[in-house]
C-alpha positions as CSV (number, residue, x, y, z in Angstrom):
1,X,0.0,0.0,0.0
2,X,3.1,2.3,0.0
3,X,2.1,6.0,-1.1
4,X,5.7,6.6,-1.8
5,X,5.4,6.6,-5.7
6,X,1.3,6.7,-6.4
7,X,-0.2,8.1,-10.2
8,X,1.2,11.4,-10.9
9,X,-2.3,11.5,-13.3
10,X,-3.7,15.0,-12.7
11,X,-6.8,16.3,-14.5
12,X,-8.3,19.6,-14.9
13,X,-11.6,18.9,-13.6
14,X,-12.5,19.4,-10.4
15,X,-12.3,17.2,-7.9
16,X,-15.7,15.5,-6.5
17,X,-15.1,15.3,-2.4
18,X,-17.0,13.4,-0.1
19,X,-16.1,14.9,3.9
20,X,-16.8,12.4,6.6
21,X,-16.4,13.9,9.9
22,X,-17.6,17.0,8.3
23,X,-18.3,19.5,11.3
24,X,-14.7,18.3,13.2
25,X,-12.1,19.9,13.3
26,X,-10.5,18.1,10.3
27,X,-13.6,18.5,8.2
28,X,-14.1,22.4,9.1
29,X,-10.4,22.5,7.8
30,X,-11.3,20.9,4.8
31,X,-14.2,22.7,3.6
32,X,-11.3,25.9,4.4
33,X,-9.5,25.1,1.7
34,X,-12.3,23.8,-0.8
35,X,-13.7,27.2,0.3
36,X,-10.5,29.0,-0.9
37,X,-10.0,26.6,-4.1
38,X,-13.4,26.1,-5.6
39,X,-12.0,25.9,-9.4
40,X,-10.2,22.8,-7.8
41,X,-12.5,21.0,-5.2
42,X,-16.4,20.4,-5.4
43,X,-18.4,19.3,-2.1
44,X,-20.7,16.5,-3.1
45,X,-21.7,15.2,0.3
46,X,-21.2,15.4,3.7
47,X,-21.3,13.2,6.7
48,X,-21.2,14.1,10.7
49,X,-21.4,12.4,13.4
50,X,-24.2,14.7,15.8
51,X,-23.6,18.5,15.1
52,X,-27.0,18.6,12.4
53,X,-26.6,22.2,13.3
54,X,-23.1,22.8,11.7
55,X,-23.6,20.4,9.4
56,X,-27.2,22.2,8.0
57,X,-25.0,25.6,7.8
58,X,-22.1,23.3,5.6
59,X,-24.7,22.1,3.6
60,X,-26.4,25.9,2.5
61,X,-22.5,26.5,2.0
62,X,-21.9,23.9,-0.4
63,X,-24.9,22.2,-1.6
64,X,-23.5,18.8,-1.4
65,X,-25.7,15.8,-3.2
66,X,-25.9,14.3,0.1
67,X,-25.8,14.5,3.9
68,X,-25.4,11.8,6.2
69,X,-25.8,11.7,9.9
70,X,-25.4,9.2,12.7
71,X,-27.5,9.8,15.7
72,X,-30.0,12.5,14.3
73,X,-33.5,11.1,12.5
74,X,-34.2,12.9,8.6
75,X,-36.8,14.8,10.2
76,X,-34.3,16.4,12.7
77,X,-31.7,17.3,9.9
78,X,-34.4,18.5,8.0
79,X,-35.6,21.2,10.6
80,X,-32.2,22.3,11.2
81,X,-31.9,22.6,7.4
82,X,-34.8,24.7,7.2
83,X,-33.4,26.8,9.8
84,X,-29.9,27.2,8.6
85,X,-31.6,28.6,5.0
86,X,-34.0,30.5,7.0
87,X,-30.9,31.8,9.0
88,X,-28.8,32.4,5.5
89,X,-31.9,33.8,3.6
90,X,-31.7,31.5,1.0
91,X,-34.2,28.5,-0.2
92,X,-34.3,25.4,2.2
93,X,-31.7,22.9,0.6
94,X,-32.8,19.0,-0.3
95,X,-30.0,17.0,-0.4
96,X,-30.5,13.2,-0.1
97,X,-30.1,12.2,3.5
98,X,-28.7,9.6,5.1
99,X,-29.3,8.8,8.9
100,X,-28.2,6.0,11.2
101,X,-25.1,4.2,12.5
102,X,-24.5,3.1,8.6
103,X,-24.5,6.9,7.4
104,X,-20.9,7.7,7.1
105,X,-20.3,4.2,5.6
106,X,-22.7,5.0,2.4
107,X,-21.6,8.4,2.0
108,X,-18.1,7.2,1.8
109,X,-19.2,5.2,-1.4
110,X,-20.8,7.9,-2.5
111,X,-21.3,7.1,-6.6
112,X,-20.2,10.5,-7.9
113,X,-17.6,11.0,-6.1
114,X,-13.3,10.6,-7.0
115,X,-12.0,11.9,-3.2
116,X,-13.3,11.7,0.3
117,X,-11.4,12.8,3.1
118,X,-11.9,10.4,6.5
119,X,-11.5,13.2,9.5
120,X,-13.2,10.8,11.7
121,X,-12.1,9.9,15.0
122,X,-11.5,6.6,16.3
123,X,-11.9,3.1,14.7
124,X,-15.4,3.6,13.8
125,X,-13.8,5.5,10.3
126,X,-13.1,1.5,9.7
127,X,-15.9,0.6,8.0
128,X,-16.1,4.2,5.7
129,X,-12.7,3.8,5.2
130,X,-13.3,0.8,3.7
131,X,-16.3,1.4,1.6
132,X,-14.5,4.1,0.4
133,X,-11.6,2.1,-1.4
134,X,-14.0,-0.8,-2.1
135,X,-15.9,1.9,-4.4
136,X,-12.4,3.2,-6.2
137,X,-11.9,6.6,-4.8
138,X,-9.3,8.0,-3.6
139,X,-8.9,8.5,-0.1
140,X,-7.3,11.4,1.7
141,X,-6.9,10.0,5.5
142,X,-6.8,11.7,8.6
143,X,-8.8,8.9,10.3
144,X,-5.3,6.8,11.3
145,X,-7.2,4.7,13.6
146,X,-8.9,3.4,10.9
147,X,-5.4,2.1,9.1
148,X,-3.9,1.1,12.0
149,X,-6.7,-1.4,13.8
150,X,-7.7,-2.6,10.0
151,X,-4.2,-3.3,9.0
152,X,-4.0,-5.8,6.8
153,X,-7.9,-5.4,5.8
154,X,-7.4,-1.9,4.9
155,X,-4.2,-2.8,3.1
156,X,-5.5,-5.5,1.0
157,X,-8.8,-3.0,0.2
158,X,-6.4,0.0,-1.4
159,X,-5.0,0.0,-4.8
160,X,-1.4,1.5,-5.1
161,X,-1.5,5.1,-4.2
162,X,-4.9,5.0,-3.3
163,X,-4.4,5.9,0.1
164,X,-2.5,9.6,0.2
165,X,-2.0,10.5,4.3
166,X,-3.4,13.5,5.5
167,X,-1.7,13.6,9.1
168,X,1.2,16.1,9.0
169,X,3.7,13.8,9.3
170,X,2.7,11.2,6.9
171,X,2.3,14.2,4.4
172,X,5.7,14.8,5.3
173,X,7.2,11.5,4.4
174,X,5.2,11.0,1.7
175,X,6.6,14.1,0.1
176,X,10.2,13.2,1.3
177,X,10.1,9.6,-0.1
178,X,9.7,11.2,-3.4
179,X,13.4,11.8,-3.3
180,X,14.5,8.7,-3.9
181,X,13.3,4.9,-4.0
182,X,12.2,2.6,-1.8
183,X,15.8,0.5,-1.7
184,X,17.2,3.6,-0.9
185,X,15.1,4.3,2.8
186,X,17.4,4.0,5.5
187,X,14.9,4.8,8.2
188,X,11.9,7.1,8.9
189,X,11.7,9.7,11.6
190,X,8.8,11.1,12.9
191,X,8.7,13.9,15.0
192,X,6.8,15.0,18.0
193,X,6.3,18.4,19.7
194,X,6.2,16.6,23.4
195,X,3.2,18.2,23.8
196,X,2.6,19.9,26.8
197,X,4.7,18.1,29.3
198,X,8.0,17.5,27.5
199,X,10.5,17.3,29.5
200,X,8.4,15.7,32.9
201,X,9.1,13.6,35.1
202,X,6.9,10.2,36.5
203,X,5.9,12.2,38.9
204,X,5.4,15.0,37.2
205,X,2.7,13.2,35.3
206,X,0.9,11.6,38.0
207,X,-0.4,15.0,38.8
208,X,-2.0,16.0,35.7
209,X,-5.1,17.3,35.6
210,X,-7.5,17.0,32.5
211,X,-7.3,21.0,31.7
212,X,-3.3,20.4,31.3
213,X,-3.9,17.9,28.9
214,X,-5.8,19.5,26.4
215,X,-3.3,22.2,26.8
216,X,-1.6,21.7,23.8
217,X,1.4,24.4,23.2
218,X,0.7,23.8,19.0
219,X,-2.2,22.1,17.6
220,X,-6.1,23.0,18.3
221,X,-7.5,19.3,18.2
222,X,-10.3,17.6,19.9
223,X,-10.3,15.8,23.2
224,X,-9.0,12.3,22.4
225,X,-6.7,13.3,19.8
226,X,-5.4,16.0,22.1
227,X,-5.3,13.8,25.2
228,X,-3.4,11.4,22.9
229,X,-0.9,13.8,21.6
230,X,-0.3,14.6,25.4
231,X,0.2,11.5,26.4
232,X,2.4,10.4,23.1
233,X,-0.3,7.8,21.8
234,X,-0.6,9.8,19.5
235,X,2.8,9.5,18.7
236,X,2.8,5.5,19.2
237,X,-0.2,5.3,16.8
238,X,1.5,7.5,13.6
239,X,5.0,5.2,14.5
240,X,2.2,2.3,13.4
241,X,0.6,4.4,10.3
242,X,3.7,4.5,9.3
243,X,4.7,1.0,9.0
244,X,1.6,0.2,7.6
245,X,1.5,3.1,5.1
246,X,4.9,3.2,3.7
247,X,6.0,-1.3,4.7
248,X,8.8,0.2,6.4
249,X,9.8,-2.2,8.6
250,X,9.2,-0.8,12.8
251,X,12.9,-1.1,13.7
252,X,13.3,1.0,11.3
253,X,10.9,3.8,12.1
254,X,12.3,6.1,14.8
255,X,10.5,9.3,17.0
256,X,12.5,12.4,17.8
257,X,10.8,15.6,19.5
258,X,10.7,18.6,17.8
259,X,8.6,21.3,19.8
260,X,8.8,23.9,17.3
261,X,6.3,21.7,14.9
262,X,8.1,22.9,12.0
263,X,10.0,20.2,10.7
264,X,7.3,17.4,10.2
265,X,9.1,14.4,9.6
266,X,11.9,13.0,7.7
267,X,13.1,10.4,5.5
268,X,17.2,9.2,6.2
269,X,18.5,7.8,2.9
270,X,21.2,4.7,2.6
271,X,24.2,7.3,1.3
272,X,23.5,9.3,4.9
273,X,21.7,12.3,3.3
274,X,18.5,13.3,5.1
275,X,15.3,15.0,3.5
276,X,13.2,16.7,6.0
277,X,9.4,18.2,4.7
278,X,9.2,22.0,6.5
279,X,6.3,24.2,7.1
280,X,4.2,26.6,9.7
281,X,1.8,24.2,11.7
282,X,-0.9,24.0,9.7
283,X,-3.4,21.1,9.1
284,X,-4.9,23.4,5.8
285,X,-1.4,22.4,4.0
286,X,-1.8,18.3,4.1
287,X,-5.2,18.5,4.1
288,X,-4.6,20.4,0.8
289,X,-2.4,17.8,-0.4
290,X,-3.9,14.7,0.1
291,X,-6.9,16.2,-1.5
292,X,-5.0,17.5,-4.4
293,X,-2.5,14.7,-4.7
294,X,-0.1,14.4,-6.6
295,X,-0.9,18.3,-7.1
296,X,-0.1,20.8,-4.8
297,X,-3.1,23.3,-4.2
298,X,-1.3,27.2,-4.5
299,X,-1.5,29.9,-1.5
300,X,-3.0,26.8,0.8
301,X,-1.1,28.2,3.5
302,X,1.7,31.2,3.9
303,X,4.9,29.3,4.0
304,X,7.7,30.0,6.3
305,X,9.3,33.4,6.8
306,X,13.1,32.5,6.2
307,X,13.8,36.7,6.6
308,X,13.6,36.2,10.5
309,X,16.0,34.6,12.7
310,X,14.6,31.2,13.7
311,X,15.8,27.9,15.6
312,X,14.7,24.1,15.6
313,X,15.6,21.5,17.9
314,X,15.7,17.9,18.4
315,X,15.5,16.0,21.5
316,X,15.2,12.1,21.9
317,X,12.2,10.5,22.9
318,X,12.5,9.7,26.7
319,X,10.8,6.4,26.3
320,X,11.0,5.3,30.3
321,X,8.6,8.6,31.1
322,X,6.4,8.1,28.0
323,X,6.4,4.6,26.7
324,X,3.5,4.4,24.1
325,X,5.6,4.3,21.2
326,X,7.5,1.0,22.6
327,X,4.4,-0.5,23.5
328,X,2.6,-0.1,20.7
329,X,5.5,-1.6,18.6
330,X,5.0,-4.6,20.6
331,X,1.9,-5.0,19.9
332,X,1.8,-4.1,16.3
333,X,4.2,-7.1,16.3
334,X,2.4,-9.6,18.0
335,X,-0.7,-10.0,16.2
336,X,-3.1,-8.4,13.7
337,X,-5.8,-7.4,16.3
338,X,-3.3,-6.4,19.0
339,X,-3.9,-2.9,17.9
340,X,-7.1,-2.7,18.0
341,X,-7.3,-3.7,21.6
342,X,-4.4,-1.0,21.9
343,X,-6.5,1.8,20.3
344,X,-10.1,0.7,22.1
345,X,-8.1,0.3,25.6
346,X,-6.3,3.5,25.0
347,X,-9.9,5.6,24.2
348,X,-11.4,3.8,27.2
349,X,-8.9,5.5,29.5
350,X,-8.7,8.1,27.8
351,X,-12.3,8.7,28.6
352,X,-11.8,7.5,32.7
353,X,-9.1,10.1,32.9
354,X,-11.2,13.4,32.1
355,X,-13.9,11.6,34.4
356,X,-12.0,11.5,37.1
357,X,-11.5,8.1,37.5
358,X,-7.8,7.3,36.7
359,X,-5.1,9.6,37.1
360,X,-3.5,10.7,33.3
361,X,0.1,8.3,34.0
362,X,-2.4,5.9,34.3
363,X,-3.9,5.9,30.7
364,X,-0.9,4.1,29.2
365,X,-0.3,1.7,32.4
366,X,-4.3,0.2,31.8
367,X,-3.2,0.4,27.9
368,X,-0.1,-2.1,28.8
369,X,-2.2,-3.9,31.1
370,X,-4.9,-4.9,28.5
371,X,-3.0,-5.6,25.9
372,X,-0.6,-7.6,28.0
373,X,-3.6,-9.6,29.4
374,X,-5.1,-9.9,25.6
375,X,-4.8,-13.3,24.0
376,X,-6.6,-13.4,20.4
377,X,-7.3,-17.2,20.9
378,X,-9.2,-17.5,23.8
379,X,-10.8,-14.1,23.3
380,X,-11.5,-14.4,19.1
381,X,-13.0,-17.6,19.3
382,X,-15.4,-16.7,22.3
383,X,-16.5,-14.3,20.1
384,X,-16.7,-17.2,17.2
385,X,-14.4,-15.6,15.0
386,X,-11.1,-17.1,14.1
387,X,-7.8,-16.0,15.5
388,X,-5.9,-16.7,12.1
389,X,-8.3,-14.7,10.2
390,X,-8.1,-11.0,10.1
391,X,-12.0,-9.6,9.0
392,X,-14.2,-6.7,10.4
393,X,-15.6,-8.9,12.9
394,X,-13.2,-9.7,14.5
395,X,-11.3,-6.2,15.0
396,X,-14.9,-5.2,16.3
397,X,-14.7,-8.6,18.8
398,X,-11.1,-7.3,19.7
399,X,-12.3,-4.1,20.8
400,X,-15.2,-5.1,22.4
401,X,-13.0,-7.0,24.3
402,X,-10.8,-4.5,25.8
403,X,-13.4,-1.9,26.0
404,X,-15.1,-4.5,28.9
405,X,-12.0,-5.1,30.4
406,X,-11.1,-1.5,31.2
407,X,-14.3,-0.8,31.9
408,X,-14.5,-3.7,34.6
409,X,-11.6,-1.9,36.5
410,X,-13.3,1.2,38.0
């Protein structure tokens, strides 16, 4: 599935874009730069998860085909869509809509569509993410969850270069792979601001409080993706994109922190040479990208300012304080579903944290725990699906799994 040298086709026309996860903060990003390109990007449908409010004021915006939401009837996206036009002074819209747990997956196939972008969060962008290879577009992700507890599902779904990253960093080495060829990768190396405690102690991090965590000193994200980013999931979950995007082997893939944001990631070549992807930190530039791909998308953002005195610095990961990106190494190694129990134990305690219930050191000591305690035998086939055989099923039986079990602690 390696992006590293996809179809430099380009065509004139515009392209057709399907936005799941439309009213997050990925998808508001998204319709920002379709907003400020709309010779190159048409909105043809639109799917959120509960925000029918946002989403009926994106819809008089763009006038997809189609909306789709999950946990709002057609009667209650309807009023709000009256409302919004009423609001706008403009004719009530009718797109077709779509409602139910299954909304995001039939948008994704969405006939006349050629690009969605996945900005959901969480592994339940599996099943869209799916459905949107299965139907031949291309697909701009941001949902990594989606990648990294499908694996080899999602890997056998994409065509080559179907897949084109959206995450900053996987924009990064996607671009910096371009420099050379795939016998020529020496390793990748993916940088991390630290987030808001690097530099802390244990101790130190036993006293978070959930404010501090979604203090994050660069990126405006939501509250898992921030909690991860705190916590270096985040960081443990891109290491495992990786791999799977670019078949990089996970030895071979390391983490340095860069709290400046500026360098994204970088690609170290056989002969010693180095190519490192730099830009202001700004999700509008690779969510440009990977809906452009392979064409860049002019003015998306104001590049760097190389007329003021600047510095960048690089600092090792201190993996005894923040051990995620070991852990989830390990687990990526030892079995195709080990991930998903990773990801679903991870959001679990990510979710006891900010209630109150575990203290924030504790979100990657249950995470270890679980998947520790996880063995896909016994837990696959008392679900009745086979351990040897990777399928939806039993990714969904994985996580269910290790949802229960954190749940069971507190």
């Amino acid at each position: 599935m390696s992006t590293q040298n996809p179809s430099t086709t380009s065509s004139d026309a515009a392209r057709r874009v399907v936005l799941l996860g439309s009213t997050g903060s990925i998808g508001t990003q998204g319709l920002e730069v379709i907003a400020a390109a709309p010779d190159r990007f048409e909105v043809v449908a639109l799917a959120a998860g509960a925000n029918v409010h946002l989403l009926a004021r994106q819809t008089i915006a763009f006038a997809p085909e189609a909306v789709g939401v999950a946990t709002a009837s057609e009667t209650q996206v309807r009023a709000a869509l009256a409302a919004a036009a009423a609001e706008a002074g403009v004719p009530t819209p009718e797109p077709q809509i779509v409602t139910g747990p299954d909304a995001a997956e039939l948008i994704a196939a969405w006939p006349t569509a050629d690009t969605v972008l996945n900005g959901m969060t969480g592994s339940i962008g599996l099943r869209p993410t799916l459905a949107a290879l299965r139907a031949g577009h291309r697909l701009a992700l941001a949902n990594k969850e989606s990648l990294i507890v499908g694996g080899a599902l999602v890997k056998a779904a994409a065509a080559p270069g179907q897949i084109v990253p959206v995450d900053s960093e996987h924009s990064a080495l996607a671009q910096a792979l371009a420099g050379g060829r795939a016998e020529e990768v020496s390793r990748l190396v993916v940088t991390a601001s630290g987030g808001p405690f690097r530099g802390a102690t244990a101790e130190r991090l036993r006293q978070v409080t959930p404010a501090q965590a979604l203090a994050h000193p660069t990126w405006d994200m939501g509250r898992v993706v921030t909690t991860n980013s705190a916590s270096l999931v985040n960081k443990a979950l891109e290491v495992i994109e990786a791999h799977l995007l670019f078949d990089v082997p996970l030895d071979r893939i390391d983490v340095v922190v860069h709290p400046q944001s500026v360098v994204h990631s970088m690609v170290e070549f056989v002969d010693g040479s180095t190519l490192a992807q730099v830009s202001p930190p700004d999700m509008r530039l690779p969510i440009a990208l990977g809906l452009g791909w392979p064409d860049r998308v002019p003015g998306a953002v104001p590049g760097c300012d190389w007329t003021q005195a600047t510095q960048w610095t690089f600092e090792p990961l201190n993996e005894q304080v923040f051990g995620a990106v070991s852990l989830a190494k390990a687990a990526c190694a030892a079995s195709d579903t080990h991930m998903a129990v990773f990801n679903a134990a991870n959001e679990e305690a990510v979710d006891a944290f900010h209630d109150g219930r575990i203290r924030f050191d504790q979100i990657v000591e249950t995470v270890r725990d679980v998947v520790e305690d996880y063995d896909p035998a016994v837990v696959l086939l008392s679900a009745g699906q086979a351990p040897g055989e990777l399928t939806v099923e039993a990714v969904l039986a994985a996580e269910s799994w290790a949802r229960e079990t954190v749940r069971s602690r507190w």
